[in-house]
N, C-alpha and C positions, 0 to 999 in steps of 0.2 A: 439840122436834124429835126425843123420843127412836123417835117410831114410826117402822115399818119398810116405812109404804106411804108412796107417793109425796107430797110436802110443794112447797108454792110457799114461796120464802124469805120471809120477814117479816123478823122482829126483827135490825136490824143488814145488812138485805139492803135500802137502795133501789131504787126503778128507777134507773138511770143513763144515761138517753138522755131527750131527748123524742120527743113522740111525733108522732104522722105530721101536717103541719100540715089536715089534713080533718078533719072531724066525728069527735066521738071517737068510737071502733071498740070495738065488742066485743072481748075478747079472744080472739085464733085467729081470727077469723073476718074473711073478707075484705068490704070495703066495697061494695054492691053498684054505686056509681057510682065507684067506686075511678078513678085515674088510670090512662093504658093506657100497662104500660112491655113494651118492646118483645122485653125477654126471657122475659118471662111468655106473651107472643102467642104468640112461638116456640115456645115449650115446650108451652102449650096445642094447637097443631096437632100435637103430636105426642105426644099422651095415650094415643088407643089404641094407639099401638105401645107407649108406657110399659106400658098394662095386659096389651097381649100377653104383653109380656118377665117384668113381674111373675106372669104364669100361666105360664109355660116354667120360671121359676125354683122359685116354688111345687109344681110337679109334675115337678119331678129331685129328689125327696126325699135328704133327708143327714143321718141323725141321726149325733151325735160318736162315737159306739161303732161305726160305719161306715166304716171307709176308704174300700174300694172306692165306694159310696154319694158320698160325699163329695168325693172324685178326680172324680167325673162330674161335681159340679157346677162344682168348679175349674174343670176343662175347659169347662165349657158357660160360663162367666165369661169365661175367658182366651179363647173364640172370638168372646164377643159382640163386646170390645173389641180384638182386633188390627185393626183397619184404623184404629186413631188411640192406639195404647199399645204398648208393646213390653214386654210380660209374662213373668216366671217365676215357676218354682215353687220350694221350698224343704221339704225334709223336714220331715214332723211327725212323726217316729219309728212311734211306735204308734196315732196318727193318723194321718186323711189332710193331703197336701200342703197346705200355707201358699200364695199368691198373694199377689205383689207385678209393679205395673203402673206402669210410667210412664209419662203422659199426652204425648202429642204436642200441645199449646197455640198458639194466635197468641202474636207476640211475641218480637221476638229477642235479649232482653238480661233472662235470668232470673237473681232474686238470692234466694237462700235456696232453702228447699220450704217444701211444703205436702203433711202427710200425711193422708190419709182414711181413716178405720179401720171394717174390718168383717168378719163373722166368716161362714163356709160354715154353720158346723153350728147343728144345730135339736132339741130336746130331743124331737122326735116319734119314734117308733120306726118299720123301714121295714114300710110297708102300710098308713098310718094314712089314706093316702087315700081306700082304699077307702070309712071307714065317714064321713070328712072331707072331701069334696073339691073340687079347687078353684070357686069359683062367685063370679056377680057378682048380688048381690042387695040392695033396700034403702038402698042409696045406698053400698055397700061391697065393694069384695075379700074373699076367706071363705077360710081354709084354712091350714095348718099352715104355719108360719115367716112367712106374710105381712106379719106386723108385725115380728117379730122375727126377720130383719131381712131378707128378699129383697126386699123392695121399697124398703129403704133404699139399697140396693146398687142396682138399675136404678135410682132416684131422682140417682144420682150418676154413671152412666154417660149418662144425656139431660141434666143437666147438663152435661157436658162436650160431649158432640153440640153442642149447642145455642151454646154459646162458640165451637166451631170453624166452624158454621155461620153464627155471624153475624161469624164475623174480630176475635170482642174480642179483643186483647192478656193475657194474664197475665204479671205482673210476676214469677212465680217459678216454680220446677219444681214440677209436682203428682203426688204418689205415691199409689197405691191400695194397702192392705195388707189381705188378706182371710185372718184366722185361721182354723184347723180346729178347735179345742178351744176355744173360749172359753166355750163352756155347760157344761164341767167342769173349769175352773178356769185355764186356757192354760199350763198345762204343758210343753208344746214351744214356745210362739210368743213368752213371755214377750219374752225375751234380742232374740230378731228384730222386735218393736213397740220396745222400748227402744233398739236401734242404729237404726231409721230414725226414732224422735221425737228422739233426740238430735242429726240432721239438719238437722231441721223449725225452723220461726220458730212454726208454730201446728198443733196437730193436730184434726181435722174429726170425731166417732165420729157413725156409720152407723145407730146403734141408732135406736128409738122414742121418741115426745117425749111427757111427759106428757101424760097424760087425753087427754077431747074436744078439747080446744085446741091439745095439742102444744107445751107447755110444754116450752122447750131444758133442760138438766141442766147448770147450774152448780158443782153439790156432788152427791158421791154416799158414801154411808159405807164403810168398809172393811170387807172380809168376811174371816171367818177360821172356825177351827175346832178345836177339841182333844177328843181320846178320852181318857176318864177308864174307863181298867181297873185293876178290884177283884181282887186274888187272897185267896181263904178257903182253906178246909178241906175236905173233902166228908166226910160220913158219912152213914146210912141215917138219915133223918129218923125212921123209926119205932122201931128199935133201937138206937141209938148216938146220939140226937140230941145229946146235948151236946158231945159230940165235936167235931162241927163248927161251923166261924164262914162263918156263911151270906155269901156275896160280895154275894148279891141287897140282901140289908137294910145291908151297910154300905154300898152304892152310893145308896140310899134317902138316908142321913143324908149321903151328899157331895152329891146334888143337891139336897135343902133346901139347904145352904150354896151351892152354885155359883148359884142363883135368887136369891140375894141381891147375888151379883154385879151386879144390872142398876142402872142409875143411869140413867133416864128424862131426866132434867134433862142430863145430860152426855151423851145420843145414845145409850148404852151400852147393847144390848140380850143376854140369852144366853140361849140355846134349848135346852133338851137334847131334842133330836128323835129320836133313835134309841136304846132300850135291846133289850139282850139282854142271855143270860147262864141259866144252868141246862141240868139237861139231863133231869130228871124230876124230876116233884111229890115225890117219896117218896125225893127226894135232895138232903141241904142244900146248895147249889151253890158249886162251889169256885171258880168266874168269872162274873165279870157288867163290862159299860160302857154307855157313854152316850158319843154324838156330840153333840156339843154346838156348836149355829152360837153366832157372835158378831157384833156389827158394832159399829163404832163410828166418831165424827165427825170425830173427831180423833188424828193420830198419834201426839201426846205421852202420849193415856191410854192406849196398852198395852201399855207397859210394866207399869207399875202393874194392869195385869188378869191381864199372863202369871205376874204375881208371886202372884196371888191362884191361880191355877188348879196354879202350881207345888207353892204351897203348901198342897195338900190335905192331911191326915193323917188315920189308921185311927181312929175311936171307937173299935173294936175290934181291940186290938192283936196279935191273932191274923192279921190281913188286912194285906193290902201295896196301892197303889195306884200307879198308872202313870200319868203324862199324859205325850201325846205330840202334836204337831201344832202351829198356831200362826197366824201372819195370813197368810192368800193376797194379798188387793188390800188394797194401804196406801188410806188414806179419797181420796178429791180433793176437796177442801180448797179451798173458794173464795177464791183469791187476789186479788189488783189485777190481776193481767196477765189471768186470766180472765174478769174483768167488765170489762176493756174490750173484751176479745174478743167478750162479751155484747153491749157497747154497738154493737158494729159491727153485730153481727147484727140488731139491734134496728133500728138506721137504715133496713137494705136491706130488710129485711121493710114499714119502713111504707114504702118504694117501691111495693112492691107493693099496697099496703091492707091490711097483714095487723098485726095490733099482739103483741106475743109477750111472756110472760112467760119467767120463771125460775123453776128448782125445784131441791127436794134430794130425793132419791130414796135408802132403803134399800138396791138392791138395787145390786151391783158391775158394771163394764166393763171394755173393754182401756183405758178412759179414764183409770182408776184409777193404771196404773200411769203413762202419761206424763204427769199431772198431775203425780204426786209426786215425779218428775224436774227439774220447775218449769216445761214449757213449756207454753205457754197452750195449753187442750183447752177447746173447748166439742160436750159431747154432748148425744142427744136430736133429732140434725138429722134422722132419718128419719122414717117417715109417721107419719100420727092415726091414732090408732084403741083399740082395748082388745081384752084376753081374753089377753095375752104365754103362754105356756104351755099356754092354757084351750084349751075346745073352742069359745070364741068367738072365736076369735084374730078379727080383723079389720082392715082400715083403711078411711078417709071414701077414697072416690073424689074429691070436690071439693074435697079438700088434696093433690092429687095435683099437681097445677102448682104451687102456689105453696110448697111444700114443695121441690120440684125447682127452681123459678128462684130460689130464697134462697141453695140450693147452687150455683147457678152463681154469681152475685151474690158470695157470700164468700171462691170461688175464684180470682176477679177483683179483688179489693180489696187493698188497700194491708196489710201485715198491720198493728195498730195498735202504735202503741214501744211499745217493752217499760220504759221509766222515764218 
């Protein structure tokens, strides 16, 4: 499991539910004589306003390096839902505003929360519409954050419609938490997901569910990062060469070593993605680094990694080295409390006809952090589709209800004990 694209759990990972008593079902895919449950109907009547809300959202662009940009989508969020939420907003410094919502629900005797987690910003830059824009084609949504994650976010707001219109009861308070920076690491929102998960009985995350199927995220690895800067010597590579101790080449011999850092078998992967350094051919170069990602499955290995990065040393002891930097999101870690959480999800989806798997996924979430707090997080609840980042971003239109009545369904349920 040491790769860093998307993985279904295997070894050590059962299914832990059965599965829906009808004809066995493809995975993800809903059963075409499926059973007719009554909040699926609901929700289906009210698709194309979903797909409206998902094109209003899509085309109020918000990349993270945006405030202003991003404040509008806040806003256009905190308008859709005031007539059943009573929202604010919370500083993100150097970003735009944070949003937190709480849900007006049936039901007069709430015990605990329920938090939903999702983030404003989008890694697209602003105008990307012009040459991307929004469109329904093919059997899908087309356009920049669609999967990631505007449409996770409307997906959760017809949800809740959809509960209040048909008078179900929820048994607890339900929070909406919509970060501004999570696609640069959540820097301001960290502290404010962490004091409302530690709130929560379970936390909901917004993001995209693996592949065509929509595989939920049970596990996801931890991301980190460390800059390894070289300082040399400089002299005129033509005149003076030996004078200097090149930074370039003793950076060369720490990333052989740091590439050996990886342990496949143990999750463990390290990238050195970004070098510089130099500042002419015809000058031995007195600085050079390397950005270097990491990720890994487990929390107990890294220690044991930061110890290996700490302890880099000069071949050439003319040269000094620097690391600096360290792990952003601790791993989430598939615990019991979160596969029974799975197992819930798992029941109310085959209500629907839909049968769902489980995955582990490389890449980080605000999931990351309340997992490793200990409270049950199951992420991945937002649309299908592929392209996260790409110019294919997309999602299926006809996972559009029952992606949405699963969320309502989970908001509704009992949370499962936690022993």
């Amino acid at each position: 499991m040491g790769r860093q694209r998307d993985e279904t759990i295997e070894s050590g990972m059962p299914v832990l539910a059965k599965k829906p008593p009808e004809r066995r079902l493809q995975p993800g895919l809903a059963a075409p004589q499926a059973s007719v449950d009554f909040i699926l109907t609901q929700i289906r009547a009210r698709q194309d306003a979903t797909i409206a809300l998902i094109r209003q959202f899509v085309e109020c662009e918000s990349p993270s390096d945006n405030p202003a940009a991003v404040n509008r989508f806040v806003e256009l969020i905190a308008d859709t839902v005031s007539p059943f939420a009573h929202a604010k907003t919370v500083s993100g410094g150097k970003f735009g505003k944070h949003l937190v919502c709480e849900m007006h629900l049936p039901g007069s005797r709430k015990r605990g929360q329920i938090l939903a987690l999702g983030h404003s910003d989008t890694v697209w830059p602003m105008g990307t519409l012009r040459g991307m824009p929004f469109r329904q084609a093919d059997g899908r949504l087309w356009g920049p954050g669609a999967l990631d994650m505007k449409a996770g976010i409307a997906f959760f707001i017809f949800a809740v419609q959809a509960l209040r219109e048909l008078d179900i009861a929820v048994p607890h308070k339900v929070a909406l938490q919509i970060n501004s920076d999570e696609e640069v690491g959540s820097e301001s929102s960290r502290a404010l997901t962490e004091k409302n998960a530690a709130r929560s009985h379970a936390v909901l995350v917004l993001e995209p569910g693996t592949g065509l199927t929509g595989k939920l995220k049970t596990a996801r690895k931890g991301v980190g990062d460390f800059t390894v800067t070289v300082r040399g010597r400089a002299s005129h590579a033509g005149v003076d060469f030996q004078a200097g101790a090149s930074a370039i080449v003793e950076l060369s011999h720490q990333i052989e070593r740091i590439a050996q850092f990886v342990d496949l078998k143990r999750g463990i992967t390290v990238n050195p993605g970004v070098i510089s350094g130099g500042t002419r051919s015809n000058v031995v170069a007195a600085e050079a680094s390397a950005e270097v990602d990491i990720r890994l499955m487990r929390l107990r290995d890294f220690p044991a990694l930061e110890r290996k990065f700490r302890g880099l040393k000069p071949i050439d002891k003319r040269c000094s080295i620097e690391v600096t930097g360290g792990l952003n999101r601790p791993p989430m870690e598939r615990s019991p409390a979160i596969a029974r959480l799975f197992r819930t999800a798992r029941k109310l989806a085959g209500e629907l006809g839909v049968e769902i798997e489980e995955s582990l996924t490389g890449g980080g979430s605000d999931g990351n952090f309340t997992a490793a707090m200990g409270v049950p997080t199951l992420d991945g609840l937002g649309a299908v589709g592929e392209g996260a980042h790409a110019v294919n971003e997309s999602i299926l239109v006809d996972r559009i209800a029952d992606r949405t009545a699963l969320l309502a369904k989970l908001l509704a349920a009992p949370v499962p004990a936690s022993t």
